[in-house]
Backbone as a ProteinNet text record, in pm:
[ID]
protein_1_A
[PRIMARY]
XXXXXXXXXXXXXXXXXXXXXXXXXXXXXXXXXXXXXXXXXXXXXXXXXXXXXXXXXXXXXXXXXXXXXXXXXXXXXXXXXXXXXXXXXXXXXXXXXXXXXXX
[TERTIARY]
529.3	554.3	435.8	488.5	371	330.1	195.9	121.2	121.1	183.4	202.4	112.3	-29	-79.6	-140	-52.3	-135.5	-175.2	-339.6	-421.3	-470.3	-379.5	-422	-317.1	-320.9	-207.6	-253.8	-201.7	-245.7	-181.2	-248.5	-157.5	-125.2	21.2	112.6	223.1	171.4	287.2	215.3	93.6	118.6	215.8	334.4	444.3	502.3	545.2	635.8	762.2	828.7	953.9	891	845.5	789.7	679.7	630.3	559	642.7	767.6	885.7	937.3	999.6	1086.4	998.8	806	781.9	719.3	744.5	710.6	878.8	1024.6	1132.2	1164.8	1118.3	1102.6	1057.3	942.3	856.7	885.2	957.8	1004.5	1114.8	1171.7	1325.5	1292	1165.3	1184.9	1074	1036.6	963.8	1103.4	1154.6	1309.6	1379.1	1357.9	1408.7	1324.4	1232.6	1183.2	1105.2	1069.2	1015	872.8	790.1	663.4	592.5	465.1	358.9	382.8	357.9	323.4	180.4	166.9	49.5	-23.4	73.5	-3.6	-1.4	-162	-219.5	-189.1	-81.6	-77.3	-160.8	-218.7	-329.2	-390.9	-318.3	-292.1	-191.9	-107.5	-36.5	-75.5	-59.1	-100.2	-24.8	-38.6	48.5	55.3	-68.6	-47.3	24.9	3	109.8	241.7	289.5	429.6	441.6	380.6	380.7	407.8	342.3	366.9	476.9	534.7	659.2	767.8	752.9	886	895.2	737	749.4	820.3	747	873.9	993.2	1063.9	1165.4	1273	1179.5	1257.3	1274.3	1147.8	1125.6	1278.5	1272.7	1396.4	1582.7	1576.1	1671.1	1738.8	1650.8	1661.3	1592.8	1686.3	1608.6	1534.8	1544.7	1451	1423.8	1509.9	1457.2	1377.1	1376.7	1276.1	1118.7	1100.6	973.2	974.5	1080.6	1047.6	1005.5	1014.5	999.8	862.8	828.6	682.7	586.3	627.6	510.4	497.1	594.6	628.1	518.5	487.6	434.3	276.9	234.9	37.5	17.9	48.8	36.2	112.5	233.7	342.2	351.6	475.7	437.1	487.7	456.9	501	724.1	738.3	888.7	972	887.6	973.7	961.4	776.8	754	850.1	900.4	956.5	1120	1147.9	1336.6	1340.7	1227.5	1219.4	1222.3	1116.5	1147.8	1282	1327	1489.3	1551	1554.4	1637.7	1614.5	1490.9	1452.4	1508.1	1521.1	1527.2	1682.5	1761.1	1885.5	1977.1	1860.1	1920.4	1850	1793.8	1724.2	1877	1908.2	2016.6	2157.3	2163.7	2275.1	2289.7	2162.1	2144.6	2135	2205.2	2179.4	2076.8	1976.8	1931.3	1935	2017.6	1976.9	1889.1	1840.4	1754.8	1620.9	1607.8	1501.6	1463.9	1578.6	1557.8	1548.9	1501.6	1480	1598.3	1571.1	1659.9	1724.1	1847.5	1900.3	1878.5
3491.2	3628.8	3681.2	3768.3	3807.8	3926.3	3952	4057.6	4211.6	4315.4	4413.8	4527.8	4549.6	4638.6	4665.1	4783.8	4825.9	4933.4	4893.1	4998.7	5070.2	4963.8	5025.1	4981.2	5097.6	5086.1	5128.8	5035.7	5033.8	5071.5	5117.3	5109.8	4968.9	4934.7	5063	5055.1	5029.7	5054.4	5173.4	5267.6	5372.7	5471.2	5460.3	5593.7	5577.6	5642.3	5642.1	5554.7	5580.8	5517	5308.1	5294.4	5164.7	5113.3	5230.2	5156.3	5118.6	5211.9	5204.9	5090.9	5060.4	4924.5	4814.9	4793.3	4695.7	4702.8	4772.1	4739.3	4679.2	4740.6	4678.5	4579.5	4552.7	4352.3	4301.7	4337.1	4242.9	4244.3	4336.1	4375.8	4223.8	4226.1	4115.4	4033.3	3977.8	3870.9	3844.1	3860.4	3788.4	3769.6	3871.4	3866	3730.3	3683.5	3584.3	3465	3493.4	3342.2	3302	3372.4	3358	3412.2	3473.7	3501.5	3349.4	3366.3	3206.7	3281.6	3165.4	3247.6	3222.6	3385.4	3405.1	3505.8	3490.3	3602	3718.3	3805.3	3926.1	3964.9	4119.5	4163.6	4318.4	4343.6	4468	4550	4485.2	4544.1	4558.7	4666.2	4628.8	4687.4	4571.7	4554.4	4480.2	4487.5	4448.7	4276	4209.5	4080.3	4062.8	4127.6	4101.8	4137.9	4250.7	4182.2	4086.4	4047.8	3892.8	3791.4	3797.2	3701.2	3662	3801.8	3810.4	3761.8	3796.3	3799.6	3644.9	3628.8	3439.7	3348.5	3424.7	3318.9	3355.2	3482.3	3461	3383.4	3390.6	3304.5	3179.7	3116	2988.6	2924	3032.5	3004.9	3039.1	3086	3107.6	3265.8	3319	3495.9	3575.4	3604.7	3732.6	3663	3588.6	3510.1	3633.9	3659.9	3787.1	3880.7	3898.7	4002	3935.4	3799.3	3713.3	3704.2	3674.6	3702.3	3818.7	3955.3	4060.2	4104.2	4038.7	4091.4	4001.8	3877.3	3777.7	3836.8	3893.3	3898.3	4045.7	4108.3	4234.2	4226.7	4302.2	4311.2	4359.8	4523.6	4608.6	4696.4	4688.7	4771	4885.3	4946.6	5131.4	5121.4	5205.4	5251.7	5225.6	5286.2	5310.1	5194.3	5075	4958.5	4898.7	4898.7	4799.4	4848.2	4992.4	5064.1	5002.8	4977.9	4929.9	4792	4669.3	4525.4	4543.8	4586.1	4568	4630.3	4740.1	4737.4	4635.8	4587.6	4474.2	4367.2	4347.4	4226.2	4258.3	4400.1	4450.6	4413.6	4441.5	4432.5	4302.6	4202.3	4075.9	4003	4040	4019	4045.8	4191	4190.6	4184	4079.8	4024.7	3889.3	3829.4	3667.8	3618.7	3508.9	3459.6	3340.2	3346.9	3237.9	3175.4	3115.6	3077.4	2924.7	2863.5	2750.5	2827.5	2975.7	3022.2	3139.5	3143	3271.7	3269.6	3300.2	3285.9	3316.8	3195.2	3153.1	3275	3246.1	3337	3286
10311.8	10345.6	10426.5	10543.9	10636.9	10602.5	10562.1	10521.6	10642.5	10656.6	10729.3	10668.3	10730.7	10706.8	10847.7	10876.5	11038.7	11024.1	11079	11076.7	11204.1	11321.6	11419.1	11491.7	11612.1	11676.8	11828.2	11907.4	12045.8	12149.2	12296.7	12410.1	12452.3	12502.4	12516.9	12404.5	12286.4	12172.3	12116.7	12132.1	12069.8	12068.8	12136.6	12102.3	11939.1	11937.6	11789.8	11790.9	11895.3	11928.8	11966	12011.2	12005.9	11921.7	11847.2	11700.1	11606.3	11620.8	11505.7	11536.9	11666.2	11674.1	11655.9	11676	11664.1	11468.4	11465.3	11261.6	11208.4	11314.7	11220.4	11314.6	11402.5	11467.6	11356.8	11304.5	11251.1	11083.9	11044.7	10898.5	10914.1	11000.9	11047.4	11025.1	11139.3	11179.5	11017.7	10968.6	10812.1	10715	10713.1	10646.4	10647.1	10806.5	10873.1	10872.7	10823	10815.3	10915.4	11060.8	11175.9	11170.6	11077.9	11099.1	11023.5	11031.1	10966.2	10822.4	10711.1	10581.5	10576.2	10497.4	10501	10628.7	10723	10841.8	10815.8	10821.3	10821.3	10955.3	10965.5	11098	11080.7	11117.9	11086.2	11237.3	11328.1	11498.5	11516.6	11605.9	11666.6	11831.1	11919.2	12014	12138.4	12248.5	12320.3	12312.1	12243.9	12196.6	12147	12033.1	11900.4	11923.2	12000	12036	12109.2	12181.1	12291.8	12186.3	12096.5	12004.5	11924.5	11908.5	11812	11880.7	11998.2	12088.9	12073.6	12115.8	12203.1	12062.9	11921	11812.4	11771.3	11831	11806.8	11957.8	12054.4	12149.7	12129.8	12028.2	11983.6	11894.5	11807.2	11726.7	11832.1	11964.7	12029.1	12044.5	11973.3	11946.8	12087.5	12146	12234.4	12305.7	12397.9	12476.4	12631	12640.5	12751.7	12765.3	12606.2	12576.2	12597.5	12540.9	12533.5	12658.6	12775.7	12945.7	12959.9	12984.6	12987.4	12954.4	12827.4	12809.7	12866	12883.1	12940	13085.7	13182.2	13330.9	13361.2	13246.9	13297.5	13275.8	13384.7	13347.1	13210.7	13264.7	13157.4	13138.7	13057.3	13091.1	13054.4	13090.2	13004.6	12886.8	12813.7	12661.2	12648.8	12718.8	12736	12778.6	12887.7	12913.6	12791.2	12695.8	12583.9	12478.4	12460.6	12340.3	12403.5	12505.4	12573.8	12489.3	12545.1	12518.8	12354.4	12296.3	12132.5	12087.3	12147.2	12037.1	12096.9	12248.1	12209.9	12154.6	12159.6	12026.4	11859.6	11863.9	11681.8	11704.9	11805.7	11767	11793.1	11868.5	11867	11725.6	11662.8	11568.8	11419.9	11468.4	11349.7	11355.3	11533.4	11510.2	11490.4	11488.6	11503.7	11338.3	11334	11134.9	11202.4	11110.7	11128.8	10990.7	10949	10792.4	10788	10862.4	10852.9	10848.2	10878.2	10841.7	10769.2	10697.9	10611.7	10447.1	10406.2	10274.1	10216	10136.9	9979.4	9901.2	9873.9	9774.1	9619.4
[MASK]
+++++++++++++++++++++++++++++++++++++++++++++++++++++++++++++++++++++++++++++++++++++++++++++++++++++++

């Protein structure tokens, strides 16, 4: 289970609307089985969605979105806040059960 304590929050995910979609990416994708166990996330930063995206493209989830954020320097708040809901919502239409925890 991936440890979610953010204490800080960065450009360009400081809006509300793209802090929100990238805390319920990342609520998912642990749900799902796609974060490391054991990972402390305690930034959120334009890395750290780079990161999220790039494993859920890994697993076949939202790979456009992991294009999208790799393709930009430094993007604005509003394209990064567009790319994460569609990651959140290919996120809660995709089953991944080879990686989701046990019932």
């Amino acid at each position: 289970m991936t440890k979610l304590q953010i204490r800080s929050v960065q450009d360009p995910i400081a809006t509300p609307g793209a802090a929100r979609a990238a805390v319920e990416a990342l609520k998912l994708m642990d749900a799902m089985g796609l974060m490391e166990a054991g990972e402390s996330i305690e930034v959120l930063d334009l890395e750290t969605v780079r990161r999220m995206a790039q494993r859920a493209a890994g697993a076949g989830i939202a790979e456009t979105a992991a294009v999208a954020l790799r393709a930009q320097g430094k993007p604005q708040s509003k394209d990064v806040e567009a790319v994460l809901e569609t990651l959140r919502r290919a996120l809660e239409a995709s089953p991944v059960p080879e990686f989701e925890w046990p019932s």
